[in-house]
C-alpha positions as CSV (number, residue, x, y, z in Angstrom):
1,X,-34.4,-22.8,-11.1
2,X,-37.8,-21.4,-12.8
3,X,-40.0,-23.3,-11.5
4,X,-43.9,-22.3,-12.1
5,X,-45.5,-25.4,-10.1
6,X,-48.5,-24.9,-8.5
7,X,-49.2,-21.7,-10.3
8,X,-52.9,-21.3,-12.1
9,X,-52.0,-19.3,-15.6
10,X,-54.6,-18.2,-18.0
11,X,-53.2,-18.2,-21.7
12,X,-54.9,-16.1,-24.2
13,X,-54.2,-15.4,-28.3
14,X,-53.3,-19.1,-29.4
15,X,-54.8,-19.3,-33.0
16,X,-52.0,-21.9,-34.5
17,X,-48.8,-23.7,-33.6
18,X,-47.3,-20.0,-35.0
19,X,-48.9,-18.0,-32.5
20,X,-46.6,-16.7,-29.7
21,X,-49.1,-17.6,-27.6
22,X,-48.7,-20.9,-28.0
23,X,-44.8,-20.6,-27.4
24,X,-45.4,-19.0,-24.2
25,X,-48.3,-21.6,-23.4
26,X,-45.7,-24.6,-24.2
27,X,-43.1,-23.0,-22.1
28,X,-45.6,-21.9,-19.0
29,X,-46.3,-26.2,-18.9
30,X,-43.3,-27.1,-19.4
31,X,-42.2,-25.2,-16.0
32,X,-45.1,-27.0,-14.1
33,X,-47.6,-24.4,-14.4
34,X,-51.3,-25.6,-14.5
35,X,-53.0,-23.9,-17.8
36,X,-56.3,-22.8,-19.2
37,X,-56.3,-21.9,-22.6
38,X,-59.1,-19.5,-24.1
39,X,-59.7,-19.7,-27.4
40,X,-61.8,-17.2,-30.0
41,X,-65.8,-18.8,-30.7
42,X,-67.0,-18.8,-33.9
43,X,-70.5,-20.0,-35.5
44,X,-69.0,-23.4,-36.8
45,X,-66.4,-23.9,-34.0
46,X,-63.6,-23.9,-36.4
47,X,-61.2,-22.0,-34.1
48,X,-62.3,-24.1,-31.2
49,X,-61.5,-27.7,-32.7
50,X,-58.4,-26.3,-34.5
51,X,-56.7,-24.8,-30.7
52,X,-57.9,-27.7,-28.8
53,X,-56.2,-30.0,-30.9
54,X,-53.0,-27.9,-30.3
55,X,-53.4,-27.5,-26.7
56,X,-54.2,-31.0,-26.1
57,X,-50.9,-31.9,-24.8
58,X,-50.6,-29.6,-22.7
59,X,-53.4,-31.1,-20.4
60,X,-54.8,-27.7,-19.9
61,X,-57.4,-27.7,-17.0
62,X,-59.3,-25.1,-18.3
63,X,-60.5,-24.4,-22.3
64,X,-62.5,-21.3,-22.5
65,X,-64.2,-19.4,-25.1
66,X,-63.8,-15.8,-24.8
67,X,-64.5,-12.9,-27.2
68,X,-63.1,-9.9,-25.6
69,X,-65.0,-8.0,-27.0
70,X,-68.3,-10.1,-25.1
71,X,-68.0,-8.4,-21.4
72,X,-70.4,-11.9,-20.4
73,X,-67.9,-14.1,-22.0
74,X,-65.3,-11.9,-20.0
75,X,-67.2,-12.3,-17.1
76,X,-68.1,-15.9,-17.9
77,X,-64.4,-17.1,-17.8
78,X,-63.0,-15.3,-15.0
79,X,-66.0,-16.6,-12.6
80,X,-65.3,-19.9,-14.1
81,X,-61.6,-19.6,-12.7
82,X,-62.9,-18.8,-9.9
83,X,-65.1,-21.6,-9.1
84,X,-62.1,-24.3,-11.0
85,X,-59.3,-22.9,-9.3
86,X,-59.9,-20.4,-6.5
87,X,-57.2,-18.3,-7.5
88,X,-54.9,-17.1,-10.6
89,X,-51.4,-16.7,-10.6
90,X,-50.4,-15.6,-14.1
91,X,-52.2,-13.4,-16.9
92,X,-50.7,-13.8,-20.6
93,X,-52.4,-11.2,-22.9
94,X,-51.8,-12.1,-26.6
95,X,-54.5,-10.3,-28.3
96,X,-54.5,-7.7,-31.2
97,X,-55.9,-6.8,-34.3
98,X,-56.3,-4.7,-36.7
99,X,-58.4,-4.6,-40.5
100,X,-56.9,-4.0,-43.8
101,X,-57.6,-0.8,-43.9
102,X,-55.2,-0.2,-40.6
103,X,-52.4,-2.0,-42.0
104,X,-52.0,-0.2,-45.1
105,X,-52.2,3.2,-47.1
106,X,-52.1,6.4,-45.6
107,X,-52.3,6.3,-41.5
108,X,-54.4,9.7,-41.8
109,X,-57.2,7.6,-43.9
110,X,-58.0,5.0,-41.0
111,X,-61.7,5.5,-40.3
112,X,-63.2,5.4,-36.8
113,X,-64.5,2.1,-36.8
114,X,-61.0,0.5,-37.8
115,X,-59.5,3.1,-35.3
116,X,-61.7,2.1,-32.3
117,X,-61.6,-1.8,-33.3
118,X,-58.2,-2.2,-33.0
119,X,-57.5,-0.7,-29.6
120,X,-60.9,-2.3,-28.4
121,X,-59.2,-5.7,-29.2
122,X,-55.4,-5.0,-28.9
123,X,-54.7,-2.0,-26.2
124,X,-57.8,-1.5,-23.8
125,X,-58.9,-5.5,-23.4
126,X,-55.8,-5.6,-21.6
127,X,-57.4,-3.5,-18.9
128,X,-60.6,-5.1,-18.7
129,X,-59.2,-8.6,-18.6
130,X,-56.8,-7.5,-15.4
131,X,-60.0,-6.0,-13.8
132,X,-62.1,-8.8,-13.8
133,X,-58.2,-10.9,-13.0
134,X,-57.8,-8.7,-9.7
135,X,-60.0,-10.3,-7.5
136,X,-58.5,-13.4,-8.3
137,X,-54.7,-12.3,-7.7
138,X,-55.0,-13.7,-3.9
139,X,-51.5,-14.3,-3.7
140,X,-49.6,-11.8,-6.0
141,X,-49.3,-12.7,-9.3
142,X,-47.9,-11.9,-13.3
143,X,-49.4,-10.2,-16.0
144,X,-47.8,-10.9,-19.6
145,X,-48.2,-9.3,-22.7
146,X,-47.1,-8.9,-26.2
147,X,-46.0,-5.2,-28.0
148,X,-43.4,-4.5,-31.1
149,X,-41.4,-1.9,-31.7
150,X,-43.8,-0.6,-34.0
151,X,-45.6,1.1,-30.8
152,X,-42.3,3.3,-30.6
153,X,-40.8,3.8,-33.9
154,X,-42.4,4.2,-37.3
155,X,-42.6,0.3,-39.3
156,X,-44.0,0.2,-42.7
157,X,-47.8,-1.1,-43.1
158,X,-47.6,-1.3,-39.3
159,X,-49.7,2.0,-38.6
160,X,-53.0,1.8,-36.3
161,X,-51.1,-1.3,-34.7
162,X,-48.3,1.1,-34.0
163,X,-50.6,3.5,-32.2
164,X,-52.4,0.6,-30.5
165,X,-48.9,-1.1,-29.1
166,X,-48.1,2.7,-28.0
167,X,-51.5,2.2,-25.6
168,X,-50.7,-0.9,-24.8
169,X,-47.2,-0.1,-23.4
170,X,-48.7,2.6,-21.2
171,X,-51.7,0.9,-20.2
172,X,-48.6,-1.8,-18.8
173,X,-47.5,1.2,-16.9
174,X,-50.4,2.1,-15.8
175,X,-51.6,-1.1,-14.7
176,X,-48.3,-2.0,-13.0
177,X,-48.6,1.2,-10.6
178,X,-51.9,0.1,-9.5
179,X,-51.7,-3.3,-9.1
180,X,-48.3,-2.9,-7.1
181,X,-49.5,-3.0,-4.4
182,X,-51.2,-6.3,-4.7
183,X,-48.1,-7.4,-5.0
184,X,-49.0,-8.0,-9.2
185,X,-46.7,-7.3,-11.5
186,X,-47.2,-6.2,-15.2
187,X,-45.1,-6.3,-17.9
188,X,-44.6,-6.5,-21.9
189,X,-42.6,-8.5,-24.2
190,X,-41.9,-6.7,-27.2
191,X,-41.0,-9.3,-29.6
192,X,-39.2,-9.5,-33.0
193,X,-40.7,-10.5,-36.2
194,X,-42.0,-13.5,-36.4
195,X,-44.2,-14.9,-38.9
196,X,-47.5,-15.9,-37.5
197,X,-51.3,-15.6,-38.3
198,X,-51.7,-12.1,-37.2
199,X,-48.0,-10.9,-38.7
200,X,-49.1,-11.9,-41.6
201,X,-51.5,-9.2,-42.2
202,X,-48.9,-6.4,-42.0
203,X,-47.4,-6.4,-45.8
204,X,-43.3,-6.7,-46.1
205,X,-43.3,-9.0,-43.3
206,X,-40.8,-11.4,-44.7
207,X,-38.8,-7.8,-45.4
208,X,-39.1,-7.1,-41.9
209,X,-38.0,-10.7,-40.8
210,X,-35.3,-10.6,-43.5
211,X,-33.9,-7.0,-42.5
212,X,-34.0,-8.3,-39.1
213,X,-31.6,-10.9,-39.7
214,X,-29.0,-8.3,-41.4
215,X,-29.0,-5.4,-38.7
216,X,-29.7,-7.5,-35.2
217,X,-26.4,-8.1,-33.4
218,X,-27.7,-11.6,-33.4
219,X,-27.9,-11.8,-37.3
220,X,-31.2,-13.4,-36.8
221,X,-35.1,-13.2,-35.7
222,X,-36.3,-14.8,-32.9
223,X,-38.6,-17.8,-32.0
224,X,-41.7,-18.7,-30.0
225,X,-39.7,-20.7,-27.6
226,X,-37.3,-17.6,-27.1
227,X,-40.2,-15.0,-26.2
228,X,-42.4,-18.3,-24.3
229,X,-38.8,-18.8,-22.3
230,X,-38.9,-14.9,-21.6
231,X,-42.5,-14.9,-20.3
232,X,-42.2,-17.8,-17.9
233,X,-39.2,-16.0,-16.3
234,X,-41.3,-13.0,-16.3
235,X,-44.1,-15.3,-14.5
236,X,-41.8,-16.9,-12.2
237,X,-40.7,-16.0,-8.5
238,X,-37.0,-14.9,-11.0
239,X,-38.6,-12.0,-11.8
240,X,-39.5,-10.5,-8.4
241,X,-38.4,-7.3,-8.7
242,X,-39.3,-6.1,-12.5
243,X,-42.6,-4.2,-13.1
244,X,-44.0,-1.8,-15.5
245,X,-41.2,-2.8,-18.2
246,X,-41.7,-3.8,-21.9
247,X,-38.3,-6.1,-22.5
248,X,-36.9,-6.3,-26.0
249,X,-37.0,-9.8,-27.3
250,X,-35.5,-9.5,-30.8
251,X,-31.9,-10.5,-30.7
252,X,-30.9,-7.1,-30.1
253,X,-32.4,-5.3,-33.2
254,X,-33.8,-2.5,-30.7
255,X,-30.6,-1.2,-30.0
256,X,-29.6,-0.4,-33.6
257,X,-29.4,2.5,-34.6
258,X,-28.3,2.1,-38.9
């Protein structure tokens, strides 16, 4: 039985009730883990009000800002965790973005300021959350987080995302070789198409979903609840011996070849 009582798990990425995040979040309580929720600060508190009223049911024990992009709000959370709850037991990384100007036109125009946005916020804050996380991991632990096929195959208006879900699947790699031995493990859930506030960014995303739907085996997308099942067995004592893996989540699309 998946049971994730008694476990301390930090949930970042939930901007609505569309975010995957918040799928995983729902699942991660309903298995008995103990949340805290982060959320994005703004001047007027907008995103603050808006995910606390979400996350409200979930009795989360902990509601955070943190800009990951701030390395004192970074710093701020995790020694807040620390002084709360002693330990962490579970990571979830659901953070990524990208500008216009990285989700269309040609890939070759992308300037260096979109370029190094992007995998500041989507590929390498996965790194710097897990290293301020280690110390914290006092009894093993599970890192989560979210890629698309678009960091392996060519997707239309997907472009500097692709490249930063290609970092982000090695940095998994990486990440799950050195925190082996802590008994950590670290993996990816690449999801299918779903519509959410960051999908909706990349044009043709109702093509994607509906193209989706024709090819998968399934004949269908995928929900929230589907990948938020997925990472609390990926959290859970289930998934013992899997690390360093991205796992397909999109009714079998991946596996298509025409």
């Amino acid at each position: 039985m998946l049971d994730l009582t008694g476990k301390n798990a930090l949930v970042t990425g939930i901007a609505n009730n569309r975010s995957i995040a918040w799928g995983i979040a729902q699942q991660l309580h309903q298995a008995g883990a103990n949340l805290g929720i982060t959320f994005l600060p703004d001047e007027k508190g907008r995103y603050e009000k808006k995910v606390q009223e979400l996350v409200e049911p979930l009795a989360p024990s902990l509601f955070l800002p943190c800009d990951v992009q701030n390395d004192q709000q970074i710093e701020q959370t995790f020694a807040t965790i620390a002084q709360k709850w002693g330990n962490l037991d579970i990571l979830i990384h659901c953070l990524a973005f990208a500008d216009k100007e990285g989700l269309s036109g040609d890939f070759s125009g992308v300037s260096k300021e979109s370029f190094t946005q992007a995998l500041e916020i989507s590929t390498y804050s996965l790194s710097r959350l897990v290293r301020s996380a280690k110390p914290l991991f006092r009894e093993g632990g599970s890192v989560i987080t979210l890629s698309y096929i678009g960091g392996v195959k060519v997707i239309p208006n997907y472009n500097l995302m692709g490249i930063a879900k290609a970092g982000l699947e090695m940095s998994v790699r990486y990440l799950a070789a050195e925190l082996g031995p802590q008994n950590v493990r670290v993996n990816a859930i690449s999801a299918g198409p779903i519509r959410t506030l960051a999908s909706s960014a990349v044009g043709g995303i109702l093509d994607m979903i509906h193209h989706v739907e024709k090819i998968a085996p399934l004949h269908r997308t995928v929900t929230q609840t589907e990948v938020g099942n997925t990472a609390a067995f990926l959290a859970s004592d289930l998934s013992s011996g899997i690390t360093g893996q991205v796992l397909y989540v999109d009714a079998g699309y991946e596996i298509m070849g025409m």
